[in-house]
PDB file with one MODEL, atoms N, CA, C and O in Angstrom:
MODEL        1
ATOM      1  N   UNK A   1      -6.532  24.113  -6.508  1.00  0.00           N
ATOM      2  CA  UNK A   1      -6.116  22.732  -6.639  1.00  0.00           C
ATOM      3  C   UNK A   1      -7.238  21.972  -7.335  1.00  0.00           C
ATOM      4  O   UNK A   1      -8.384  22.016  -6.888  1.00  0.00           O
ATOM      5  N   UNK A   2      -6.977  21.400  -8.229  1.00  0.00           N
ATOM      6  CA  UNK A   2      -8.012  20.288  -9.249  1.00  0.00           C
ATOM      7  C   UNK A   2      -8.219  19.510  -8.354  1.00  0.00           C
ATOM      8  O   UNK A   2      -7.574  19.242  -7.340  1.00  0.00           O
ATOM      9  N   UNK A   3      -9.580  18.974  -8.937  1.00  0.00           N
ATOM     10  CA  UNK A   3      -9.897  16.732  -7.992  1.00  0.00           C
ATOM     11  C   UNK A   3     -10.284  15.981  -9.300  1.00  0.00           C
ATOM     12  O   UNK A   3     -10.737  16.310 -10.397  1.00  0.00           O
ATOM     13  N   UNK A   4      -9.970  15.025  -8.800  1.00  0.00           N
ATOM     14  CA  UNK A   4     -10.895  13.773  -9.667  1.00  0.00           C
ATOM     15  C   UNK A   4     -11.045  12.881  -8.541  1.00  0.00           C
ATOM     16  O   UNK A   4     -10.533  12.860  -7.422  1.00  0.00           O
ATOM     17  N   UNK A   5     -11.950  12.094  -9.184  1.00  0.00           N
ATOM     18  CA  UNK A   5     -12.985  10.985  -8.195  1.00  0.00           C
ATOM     19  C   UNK A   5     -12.377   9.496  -8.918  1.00  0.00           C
ATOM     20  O   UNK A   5     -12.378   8.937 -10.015  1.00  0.00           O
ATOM     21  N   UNK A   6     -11.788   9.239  -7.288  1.00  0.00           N
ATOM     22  CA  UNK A   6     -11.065   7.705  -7.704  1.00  0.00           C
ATOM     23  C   UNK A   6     -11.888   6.678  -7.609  1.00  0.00           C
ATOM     24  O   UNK A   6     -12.655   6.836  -6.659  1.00  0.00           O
ATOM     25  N   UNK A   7     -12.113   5.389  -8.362  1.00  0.00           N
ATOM     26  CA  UNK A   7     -13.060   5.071  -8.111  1.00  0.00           C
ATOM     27  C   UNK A   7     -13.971   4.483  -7.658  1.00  0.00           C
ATOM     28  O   UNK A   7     -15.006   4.011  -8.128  1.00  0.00           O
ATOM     29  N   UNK A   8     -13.211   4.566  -6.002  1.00  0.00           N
ATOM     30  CA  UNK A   8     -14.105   4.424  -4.654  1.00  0.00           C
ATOM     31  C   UNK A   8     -15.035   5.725  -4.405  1.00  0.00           C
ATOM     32  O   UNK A   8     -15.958   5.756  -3.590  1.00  0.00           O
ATOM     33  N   UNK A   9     -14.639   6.790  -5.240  1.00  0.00           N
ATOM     34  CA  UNK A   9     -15.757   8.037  -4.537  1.00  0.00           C
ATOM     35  C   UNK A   9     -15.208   9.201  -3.821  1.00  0.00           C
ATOM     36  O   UNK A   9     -15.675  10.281  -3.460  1.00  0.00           O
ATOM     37  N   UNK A  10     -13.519   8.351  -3.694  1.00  0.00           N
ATOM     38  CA  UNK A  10     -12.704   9.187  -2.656  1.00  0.00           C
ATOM     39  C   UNK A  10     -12.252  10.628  -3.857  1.00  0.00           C
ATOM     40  O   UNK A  10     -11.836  10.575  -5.014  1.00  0.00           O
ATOM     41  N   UNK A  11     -12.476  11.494  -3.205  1.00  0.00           N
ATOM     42  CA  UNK A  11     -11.714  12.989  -4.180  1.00  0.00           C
ATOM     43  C   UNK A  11     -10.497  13.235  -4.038  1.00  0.00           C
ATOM     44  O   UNK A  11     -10.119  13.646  -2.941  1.00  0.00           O
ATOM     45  N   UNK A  12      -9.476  13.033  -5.201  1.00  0.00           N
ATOM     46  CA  UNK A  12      -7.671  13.217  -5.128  1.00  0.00           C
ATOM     47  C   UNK A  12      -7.837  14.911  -5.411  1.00  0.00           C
ATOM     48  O   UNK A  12      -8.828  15.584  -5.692  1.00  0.00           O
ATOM     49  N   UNK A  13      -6.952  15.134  -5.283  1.00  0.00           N
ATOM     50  CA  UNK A  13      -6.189  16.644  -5.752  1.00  0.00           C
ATOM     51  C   UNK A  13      -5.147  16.214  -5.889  1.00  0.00           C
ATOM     52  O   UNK A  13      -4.410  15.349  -5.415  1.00  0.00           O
ATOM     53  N   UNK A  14      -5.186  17.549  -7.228  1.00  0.00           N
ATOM     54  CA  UNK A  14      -3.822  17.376  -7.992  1.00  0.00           C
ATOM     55  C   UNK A  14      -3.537  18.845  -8.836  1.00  0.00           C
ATOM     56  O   UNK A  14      -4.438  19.468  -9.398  1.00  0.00           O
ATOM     57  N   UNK A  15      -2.195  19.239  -8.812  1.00  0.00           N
ATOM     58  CA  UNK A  15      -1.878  19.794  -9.397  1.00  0.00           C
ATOM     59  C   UNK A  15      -1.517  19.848 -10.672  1.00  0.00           C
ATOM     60  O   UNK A  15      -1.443  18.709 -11.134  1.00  0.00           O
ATOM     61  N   UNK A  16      -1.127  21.107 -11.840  1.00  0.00           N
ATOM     62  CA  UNK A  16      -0.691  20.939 -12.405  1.00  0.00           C
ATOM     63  C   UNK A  16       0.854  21.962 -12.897  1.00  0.00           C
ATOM     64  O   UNK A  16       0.867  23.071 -12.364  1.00  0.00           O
ATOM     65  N   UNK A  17       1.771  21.725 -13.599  1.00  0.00           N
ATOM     66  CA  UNK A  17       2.912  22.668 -13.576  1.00  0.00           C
ATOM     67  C   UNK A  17       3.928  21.911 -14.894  1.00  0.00           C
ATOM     68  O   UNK A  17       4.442  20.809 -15.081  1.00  0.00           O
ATOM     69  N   UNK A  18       3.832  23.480 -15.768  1.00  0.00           N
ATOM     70  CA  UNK A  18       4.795  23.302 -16.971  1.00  0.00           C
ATOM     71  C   UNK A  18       4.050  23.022 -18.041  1.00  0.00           C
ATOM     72  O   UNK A  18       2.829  23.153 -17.947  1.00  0.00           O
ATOM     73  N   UNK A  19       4.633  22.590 -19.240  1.00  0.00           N
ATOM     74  CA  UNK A  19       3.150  22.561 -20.475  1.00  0.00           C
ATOM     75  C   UNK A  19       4.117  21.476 -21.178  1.00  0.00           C
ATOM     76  O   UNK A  19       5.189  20.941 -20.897  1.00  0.00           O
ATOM     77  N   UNK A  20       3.619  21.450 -21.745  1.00  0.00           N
ATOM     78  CA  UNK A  20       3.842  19.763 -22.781  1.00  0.00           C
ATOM     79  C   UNK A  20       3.212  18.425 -22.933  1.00  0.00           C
ATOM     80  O   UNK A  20       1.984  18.403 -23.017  1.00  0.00           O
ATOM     81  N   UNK A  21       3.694  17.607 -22.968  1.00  0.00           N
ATOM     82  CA  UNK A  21       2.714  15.984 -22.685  1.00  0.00           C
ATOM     83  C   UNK A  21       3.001  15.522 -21.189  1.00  0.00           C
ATOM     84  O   UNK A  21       4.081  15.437 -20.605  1.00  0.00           O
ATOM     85  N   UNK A  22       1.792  15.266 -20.771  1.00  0.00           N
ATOM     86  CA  UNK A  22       1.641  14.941 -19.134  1.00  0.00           C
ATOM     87  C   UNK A  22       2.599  14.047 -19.011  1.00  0.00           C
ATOM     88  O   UNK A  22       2.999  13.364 -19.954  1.00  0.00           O
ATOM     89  N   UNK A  23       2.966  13.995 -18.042  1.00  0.00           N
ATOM     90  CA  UNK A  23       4.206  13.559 -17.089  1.00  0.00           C
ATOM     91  C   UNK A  23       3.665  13.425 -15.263  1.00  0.00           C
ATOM     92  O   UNK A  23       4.098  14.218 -14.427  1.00  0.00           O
ATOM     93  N   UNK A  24       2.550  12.146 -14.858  1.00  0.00           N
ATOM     94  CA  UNK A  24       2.620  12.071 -13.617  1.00  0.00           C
ATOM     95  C   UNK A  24       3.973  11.870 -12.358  1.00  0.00           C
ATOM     96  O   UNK A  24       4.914  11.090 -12.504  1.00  0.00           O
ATOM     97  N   UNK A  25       3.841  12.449 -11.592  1.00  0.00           N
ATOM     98  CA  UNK A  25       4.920  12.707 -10.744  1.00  0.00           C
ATOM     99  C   UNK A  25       4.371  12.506  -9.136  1.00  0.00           C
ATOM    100  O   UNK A  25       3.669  13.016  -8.263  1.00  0.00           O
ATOM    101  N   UNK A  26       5.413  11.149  -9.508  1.00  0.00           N
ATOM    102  CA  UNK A  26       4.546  10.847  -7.371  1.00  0.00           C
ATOM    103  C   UNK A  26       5.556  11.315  -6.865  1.00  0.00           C
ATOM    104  O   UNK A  26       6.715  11.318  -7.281  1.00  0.00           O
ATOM    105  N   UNK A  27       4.758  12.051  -5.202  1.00  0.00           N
ATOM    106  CA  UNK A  27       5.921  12.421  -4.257  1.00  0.00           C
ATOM    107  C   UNK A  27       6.312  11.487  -3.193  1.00  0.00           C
ATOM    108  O   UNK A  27       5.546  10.635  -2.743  1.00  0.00           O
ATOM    109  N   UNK A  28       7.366  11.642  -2.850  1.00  0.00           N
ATOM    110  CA  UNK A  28       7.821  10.338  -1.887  1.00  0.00           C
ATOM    111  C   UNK A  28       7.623  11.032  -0.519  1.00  0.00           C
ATOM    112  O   UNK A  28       7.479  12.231  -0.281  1.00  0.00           O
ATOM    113  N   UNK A  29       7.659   9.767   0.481  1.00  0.00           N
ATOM    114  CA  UNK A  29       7.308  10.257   1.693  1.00  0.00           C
ATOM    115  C   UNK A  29       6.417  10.424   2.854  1.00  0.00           C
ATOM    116  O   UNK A  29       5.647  11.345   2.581  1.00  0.00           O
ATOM    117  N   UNK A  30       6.177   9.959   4.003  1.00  0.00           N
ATOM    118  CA  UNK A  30       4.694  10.202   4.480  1.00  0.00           C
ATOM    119  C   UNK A  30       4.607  11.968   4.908  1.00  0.00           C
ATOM    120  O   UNK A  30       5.644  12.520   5.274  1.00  0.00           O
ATOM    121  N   UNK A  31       3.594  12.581   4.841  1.00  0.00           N
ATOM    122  CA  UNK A  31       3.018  13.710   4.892  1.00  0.00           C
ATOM    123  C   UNK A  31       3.542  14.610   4.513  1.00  0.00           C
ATOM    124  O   UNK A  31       3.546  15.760   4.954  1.00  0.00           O
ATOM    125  N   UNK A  32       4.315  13.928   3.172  1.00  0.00           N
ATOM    126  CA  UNK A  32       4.553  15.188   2.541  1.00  0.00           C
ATOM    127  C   UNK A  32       4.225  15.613   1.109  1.00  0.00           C
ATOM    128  O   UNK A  32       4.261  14.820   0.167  1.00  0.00           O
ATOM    129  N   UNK A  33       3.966  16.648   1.017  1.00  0.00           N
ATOM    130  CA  UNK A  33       2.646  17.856  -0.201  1.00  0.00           C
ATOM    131  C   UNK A  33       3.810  17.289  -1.628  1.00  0.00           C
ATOM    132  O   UNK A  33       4.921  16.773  -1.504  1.00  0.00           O
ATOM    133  N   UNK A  34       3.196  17.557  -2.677  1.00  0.00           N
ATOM    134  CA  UNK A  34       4.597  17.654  -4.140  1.00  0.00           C
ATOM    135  C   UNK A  34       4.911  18.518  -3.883  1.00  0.00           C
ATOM    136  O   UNK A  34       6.115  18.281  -3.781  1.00  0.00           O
ATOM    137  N   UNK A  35       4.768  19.757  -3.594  1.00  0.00           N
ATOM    138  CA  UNK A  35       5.400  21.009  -3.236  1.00  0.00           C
ATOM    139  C   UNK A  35       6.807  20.934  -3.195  1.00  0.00           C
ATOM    140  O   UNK A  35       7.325  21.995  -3.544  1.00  0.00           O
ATOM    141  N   UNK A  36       7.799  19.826  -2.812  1.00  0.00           N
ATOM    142  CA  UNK A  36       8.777  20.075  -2.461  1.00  0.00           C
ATOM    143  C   UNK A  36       9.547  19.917  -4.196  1.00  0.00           C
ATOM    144  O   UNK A  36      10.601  20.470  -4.512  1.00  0.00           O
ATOM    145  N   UNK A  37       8.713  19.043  -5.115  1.00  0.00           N
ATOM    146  CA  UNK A  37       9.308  18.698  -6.292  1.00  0.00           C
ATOM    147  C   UNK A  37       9.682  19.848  -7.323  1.00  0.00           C
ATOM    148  O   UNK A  37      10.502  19.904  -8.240  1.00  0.00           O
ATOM    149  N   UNK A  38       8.676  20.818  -6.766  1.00  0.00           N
ATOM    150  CA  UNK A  38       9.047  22.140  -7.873  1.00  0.00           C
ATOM    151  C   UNK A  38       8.936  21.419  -9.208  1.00  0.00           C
ATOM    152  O   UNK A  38       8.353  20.346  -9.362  1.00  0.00           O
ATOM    153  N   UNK A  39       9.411  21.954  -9.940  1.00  0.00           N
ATOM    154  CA  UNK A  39       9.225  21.745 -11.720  1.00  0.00           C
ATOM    155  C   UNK A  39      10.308  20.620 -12.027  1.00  0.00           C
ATOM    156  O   UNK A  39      10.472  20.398 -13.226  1.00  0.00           O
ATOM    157  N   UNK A  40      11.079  19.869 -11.129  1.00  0.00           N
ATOM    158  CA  UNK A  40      11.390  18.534 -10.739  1.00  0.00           C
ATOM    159  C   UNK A  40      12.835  19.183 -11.978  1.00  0.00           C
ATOM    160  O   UNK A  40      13.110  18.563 -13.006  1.00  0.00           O
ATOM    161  N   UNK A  41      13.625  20.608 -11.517  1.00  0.00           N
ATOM    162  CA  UNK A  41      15.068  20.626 -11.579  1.00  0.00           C
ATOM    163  C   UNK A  41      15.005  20.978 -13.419  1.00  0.00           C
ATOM    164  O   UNK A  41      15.924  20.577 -14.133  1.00  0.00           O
ATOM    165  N   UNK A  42      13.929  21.682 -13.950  1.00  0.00           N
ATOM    166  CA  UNK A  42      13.572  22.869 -15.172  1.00  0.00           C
ATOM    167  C   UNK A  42      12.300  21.396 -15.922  1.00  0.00           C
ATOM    168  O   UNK A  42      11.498  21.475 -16.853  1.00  0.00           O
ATOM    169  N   UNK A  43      12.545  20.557 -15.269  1.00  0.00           N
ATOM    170  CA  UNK A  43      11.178  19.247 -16.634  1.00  0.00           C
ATOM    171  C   UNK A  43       9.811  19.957 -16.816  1.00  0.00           C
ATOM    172  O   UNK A  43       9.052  19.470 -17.654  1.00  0.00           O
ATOM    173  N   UNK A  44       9.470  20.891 -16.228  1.00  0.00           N
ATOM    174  CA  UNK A  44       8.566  21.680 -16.324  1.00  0.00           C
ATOM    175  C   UNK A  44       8.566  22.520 -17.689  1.00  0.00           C
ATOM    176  O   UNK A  44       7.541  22.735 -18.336  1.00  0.00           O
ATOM    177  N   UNK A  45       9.527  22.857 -17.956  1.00  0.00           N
ATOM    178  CA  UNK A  45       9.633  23.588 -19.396  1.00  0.00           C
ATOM    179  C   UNK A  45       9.319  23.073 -20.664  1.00  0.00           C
ATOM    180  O   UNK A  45       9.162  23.743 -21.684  1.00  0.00           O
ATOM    181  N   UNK A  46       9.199  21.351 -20.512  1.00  0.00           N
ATOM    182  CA  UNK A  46       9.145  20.769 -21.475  1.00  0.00           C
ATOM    183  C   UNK A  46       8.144  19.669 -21.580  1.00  0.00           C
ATOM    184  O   UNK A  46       7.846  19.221 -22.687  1.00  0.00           O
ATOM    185  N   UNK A  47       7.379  19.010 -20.005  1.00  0.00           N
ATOM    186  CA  UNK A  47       6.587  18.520 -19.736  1.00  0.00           C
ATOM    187  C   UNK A  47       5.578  19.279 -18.958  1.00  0.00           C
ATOM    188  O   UNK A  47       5.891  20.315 -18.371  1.00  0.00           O
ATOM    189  N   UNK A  48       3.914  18.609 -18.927  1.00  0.00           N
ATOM    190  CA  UNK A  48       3.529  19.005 -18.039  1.00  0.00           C
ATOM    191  C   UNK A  48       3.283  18.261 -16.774  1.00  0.00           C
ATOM    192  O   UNK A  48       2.654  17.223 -16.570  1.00  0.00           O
ATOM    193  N   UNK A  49       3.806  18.896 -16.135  1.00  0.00           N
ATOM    194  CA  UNK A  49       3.501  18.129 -14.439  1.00  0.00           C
ATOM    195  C   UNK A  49       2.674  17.448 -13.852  1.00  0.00           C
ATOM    196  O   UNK A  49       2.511  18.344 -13.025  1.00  0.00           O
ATOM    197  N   UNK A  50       1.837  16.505 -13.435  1.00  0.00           N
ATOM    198  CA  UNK A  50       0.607  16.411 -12.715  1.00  0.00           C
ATOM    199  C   UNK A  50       1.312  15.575 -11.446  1.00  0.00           C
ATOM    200  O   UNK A  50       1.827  14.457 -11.430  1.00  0.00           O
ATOM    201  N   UNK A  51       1.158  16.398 -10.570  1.00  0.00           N
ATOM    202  CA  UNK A  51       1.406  16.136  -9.189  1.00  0.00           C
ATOM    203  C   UNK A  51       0.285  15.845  -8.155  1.00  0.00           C
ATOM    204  O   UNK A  51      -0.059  16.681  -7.320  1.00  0.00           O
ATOM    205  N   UNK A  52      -0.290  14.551  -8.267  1.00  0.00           N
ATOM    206  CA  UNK A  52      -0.959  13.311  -6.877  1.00  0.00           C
ATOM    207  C   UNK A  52      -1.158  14.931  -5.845  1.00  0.00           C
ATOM    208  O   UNK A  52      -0.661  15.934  -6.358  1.00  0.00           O
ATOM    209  N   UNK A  53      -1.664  15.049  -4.859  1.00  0.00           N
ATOM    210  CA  UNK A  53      -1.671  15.110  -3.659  1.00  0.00           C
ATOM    211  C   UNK A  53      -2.051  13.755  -2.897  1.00  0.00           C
ATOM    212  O   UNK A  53      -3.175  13.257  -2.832  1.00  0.00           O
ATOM    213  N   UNK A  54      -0.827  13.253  -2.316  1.00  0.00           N
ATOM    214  CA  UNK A  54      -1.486  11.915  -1.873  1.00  0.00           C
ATOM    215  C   UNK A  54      -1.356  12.136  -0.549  1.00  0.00           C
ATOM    216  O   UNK A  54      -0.881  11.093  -0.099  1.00  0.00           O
ATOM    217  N   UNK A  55      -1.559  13.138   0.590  1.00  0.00           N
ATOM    218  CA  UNK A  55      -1.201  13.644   1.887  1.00  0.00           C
ATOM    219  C   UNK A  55      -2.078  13.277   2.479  1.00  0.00           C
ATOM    220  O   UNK A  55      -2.948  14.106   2.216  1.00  0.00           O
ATOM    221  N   UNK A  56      -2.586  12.408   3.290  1.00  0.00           N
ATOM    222  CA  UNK A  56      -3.893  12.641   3.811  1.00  0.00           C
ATOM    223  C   UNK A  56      -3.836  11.972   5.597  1.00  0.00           C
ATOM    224  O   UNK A  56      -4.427  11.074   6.197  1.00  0.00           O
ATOM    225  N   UNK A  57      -2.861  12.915   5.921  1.00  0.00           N
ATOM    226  CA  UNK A  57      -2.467  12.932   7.518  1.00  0.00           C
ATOM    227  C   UNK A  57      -3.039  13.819   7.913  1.00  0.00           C
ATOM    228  O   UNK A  57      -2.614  14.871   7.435  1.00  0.00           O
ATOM    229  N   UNK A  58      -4.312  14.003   8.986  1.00  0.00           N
ATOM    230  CA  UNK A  58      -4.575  15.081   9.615  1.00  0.00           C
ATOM    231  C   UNK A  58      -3.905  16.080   9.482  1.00  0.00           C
ATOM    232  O   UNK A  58      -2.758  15.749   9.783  1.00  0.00           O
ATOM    233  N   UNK A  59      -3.932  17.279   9.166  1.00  0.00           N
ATOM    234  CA  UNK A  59      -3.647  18.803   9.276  1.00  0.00           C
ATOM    235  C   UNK A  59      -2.696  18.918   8.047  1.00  0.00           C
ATOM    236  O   UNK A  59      -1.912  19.867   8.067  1.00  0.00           O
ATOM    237  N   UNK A  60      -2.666  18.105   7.020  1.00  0.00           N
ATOM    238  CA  UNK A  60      -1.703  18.249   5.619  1.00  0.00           C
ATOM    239  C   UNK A  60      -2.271  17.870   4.693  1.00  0.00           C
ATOM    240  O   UNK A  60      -2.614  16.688   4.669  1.00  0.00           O
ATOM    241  N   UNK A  61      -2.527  18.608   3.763  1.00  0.00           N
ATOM    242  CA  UNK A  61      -2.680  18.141   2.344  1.00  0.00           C
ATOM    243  C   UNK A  61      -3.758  19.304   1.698  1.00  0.00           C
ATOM    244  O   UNK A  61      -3.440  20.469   1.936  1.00  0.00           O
ATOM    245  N   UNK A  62      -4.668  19.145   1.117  1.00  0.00           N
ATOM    246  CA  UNK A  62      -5.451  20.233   0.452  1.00  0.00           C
ATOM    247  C   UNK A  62      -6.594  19.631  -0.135  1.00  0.00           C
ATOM    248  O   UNK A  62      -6.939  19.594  -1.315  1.00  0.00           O
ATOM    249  N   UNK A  63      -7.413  18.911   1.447  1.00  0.00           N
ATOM    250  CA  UNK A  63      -8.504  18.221   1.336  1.00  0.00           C
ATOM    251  C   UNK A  63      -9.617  18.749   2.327  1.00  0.00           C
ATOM    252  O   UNK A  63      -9.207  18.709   3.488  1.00  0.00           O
ATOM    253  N   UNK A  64     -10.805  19.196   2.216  1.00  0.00           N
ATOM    254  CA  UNK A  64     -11.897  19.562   2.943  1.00  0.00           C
ATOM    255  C   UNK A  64     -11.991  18.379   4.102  1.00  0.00           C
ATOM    256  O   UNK A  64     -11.797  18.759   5.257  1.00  0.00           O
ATOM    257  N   UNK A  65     -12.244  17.118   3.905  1.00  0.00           N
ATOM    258  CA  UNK A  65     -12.255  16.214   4.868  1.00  0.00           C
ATOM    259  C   UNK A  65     -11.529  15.729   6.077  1.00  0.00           C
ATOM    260  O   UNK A  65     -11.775  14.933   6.983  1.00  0.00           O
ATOM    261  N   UNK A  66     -10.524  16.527   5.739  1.00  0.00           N
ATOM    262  CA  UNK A  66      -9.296  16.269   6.495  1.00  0.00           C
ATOM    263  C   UNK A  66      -9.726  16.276   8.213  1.00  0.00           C
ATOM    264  O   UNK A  66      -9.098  15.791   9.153  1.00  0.00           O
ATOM    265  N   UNK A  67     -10.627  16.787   8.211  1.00  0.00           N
ATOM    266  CA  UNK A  67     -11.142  17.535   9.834  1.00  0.00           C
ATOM    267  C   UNK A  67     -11.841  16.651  10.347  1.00  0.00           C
ATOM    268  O   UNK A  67     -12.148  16.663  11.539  1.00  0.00           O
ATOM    269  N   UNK A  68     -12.248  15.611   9.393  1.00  0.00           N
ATOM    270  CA  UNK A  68     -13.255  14.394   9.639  1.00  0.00           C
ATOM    271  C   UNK A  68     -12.558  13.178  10.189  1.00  0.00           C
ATOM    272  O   UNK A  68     -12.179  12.631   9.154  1.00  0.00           O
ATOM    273  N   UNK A  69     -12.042  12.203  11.486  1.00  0.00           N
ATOM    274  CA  UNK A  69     -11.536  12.129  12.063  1.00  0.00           C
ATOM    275  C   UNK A  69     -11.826  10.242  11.611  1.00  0.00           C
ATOM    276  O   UNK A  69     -10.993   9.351  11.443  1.00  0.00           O
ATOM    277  N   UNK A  70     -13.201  10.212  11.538  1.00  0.00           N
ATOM    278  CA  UNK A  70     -13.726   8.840  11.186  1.00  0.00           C
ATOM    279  C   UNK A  70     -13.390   8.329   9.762  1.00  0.00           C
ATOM    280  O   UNK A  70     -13.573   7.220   9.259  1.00  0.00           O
ATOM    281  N   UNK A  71     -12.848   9.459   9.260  1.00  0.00           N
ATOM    282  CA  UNK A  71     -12.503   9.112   7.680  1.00  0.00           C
ATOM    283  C   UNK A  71     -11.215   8.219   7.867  1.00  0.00           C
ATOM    284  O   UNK A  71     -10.998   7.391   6.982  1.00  0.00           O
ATOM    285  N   UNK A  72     -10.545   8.282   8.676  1.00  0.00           N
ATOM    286  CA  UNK A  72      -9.329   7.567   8.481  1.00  0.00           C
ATOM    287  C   UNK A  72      -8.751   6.502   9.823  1.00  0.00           C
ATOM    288  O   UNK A  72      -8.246   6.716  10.925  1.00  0.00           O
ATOM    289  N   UNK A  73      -9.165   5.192   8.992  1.00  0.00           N
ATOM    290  CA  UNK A  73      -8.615   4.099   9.236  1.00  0.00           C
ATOM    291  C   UNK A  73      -7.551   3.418   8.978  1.00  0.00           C
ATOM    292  O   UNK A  73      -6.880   3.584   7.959  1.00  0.00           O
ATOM    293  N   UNK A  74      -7.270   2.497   9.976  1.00  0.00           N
ATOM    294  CA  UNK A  74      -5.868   2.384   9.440  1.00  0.00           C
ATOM    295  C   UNK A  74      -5.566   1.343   8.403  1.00  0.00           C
ATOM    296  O   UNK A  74      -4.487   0.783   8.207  1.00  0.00           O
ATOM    297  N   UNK A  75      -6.563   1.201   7.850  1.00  0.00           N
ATOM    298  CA  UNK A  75      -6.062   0.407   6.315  1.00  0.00           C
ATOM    299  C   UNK A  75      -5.640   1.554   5.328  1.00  0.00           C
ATOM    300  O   UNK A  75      -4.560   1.772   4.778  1.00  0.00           O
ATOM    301  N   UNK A  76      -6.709   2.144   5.287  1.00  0.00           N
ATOM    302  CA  UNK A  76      -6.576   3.949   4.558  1.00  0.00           C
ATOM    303  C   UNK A  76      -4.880   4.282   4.571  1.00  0.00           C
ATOM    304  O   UNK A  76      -3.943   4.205   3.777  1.00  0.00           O
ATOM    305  N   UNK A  77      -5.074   4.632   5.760  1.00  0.00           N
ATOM    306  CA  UNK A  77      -3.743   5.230   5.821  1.00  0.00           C
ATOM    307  C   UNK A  77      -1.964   4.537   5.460  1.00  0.00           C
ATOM    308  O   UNK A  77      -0.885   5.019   5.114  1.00  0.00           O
ATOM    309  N   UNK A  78      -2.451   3.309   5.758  1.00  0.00           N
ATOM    310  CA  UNK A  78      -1.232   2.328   5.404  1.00  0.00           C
ATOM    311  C   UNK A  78      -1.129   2.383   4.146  1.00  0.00           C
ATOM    312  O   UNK A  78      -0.011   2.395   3.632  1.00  0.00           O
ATOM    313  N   UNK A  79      -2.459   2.436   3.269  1.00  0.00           N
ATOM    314  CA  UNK A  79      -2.550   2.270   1.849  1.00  0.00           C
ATOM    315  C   UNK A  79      -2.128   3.576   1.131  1.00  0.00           C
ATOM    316  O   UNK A  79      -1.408   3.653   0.134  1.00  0.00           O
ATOM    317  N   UNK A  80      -2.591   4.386   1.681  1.00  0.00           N
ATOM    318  CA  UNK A  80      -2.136   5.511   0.945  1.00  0.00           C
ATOM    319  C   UNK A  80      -0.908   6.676   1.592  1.00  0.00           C
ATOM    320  O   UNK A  80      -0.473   7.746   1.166  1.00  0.00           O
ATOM    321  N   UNK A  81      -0.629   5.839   2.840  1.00  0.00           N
ATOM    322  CA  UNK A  81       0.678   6.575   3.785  1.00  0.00           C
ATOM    323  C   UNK A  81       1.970   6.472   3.245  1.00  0.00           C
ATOM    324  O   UNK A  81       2.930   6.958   3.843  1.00  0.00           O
TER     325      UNK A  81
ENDMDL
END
């Protein structure tokens, strides 16, 4: 899984899937991964994907910090829930 540094410092992950000109793709939902979007029904063949991980509920997503308990407040989480 890729990161970039948003620019509070915080590290996103993100995927990527399919080839062509980028095409960001938010997933809807609280705690849930893009995983469910797949190549979003063949747009993958013709775009490339970049899929947010924006999960960041204890025990979901594909973040090292996650285990860190003080990281998440509830502005955090409203904001990015």
């Amino acid at each position: 899984m890729a990161q970039f540094t948003s620019y509070d410092g915080t590290k996103l992950a993100f995927r990527r899937a399919g080839a062509g000109r980028p095409l960001v793709c938010l997933p809807g939902g609280p705690g849930r991964t893009p995983d469910y979007l797949g190549d979003l029904g063949g747009l993958g063949d013709s775009r490339e994907l970049i899929l947010p991980e924006l999960t960041v509920q204890p025990g979901a997503g594909h973040y090292p910090w996650l285990d860190d308990p003080t990281w998440f407040t509830a502005a955090l989480l409203a904001f990015l829930g």
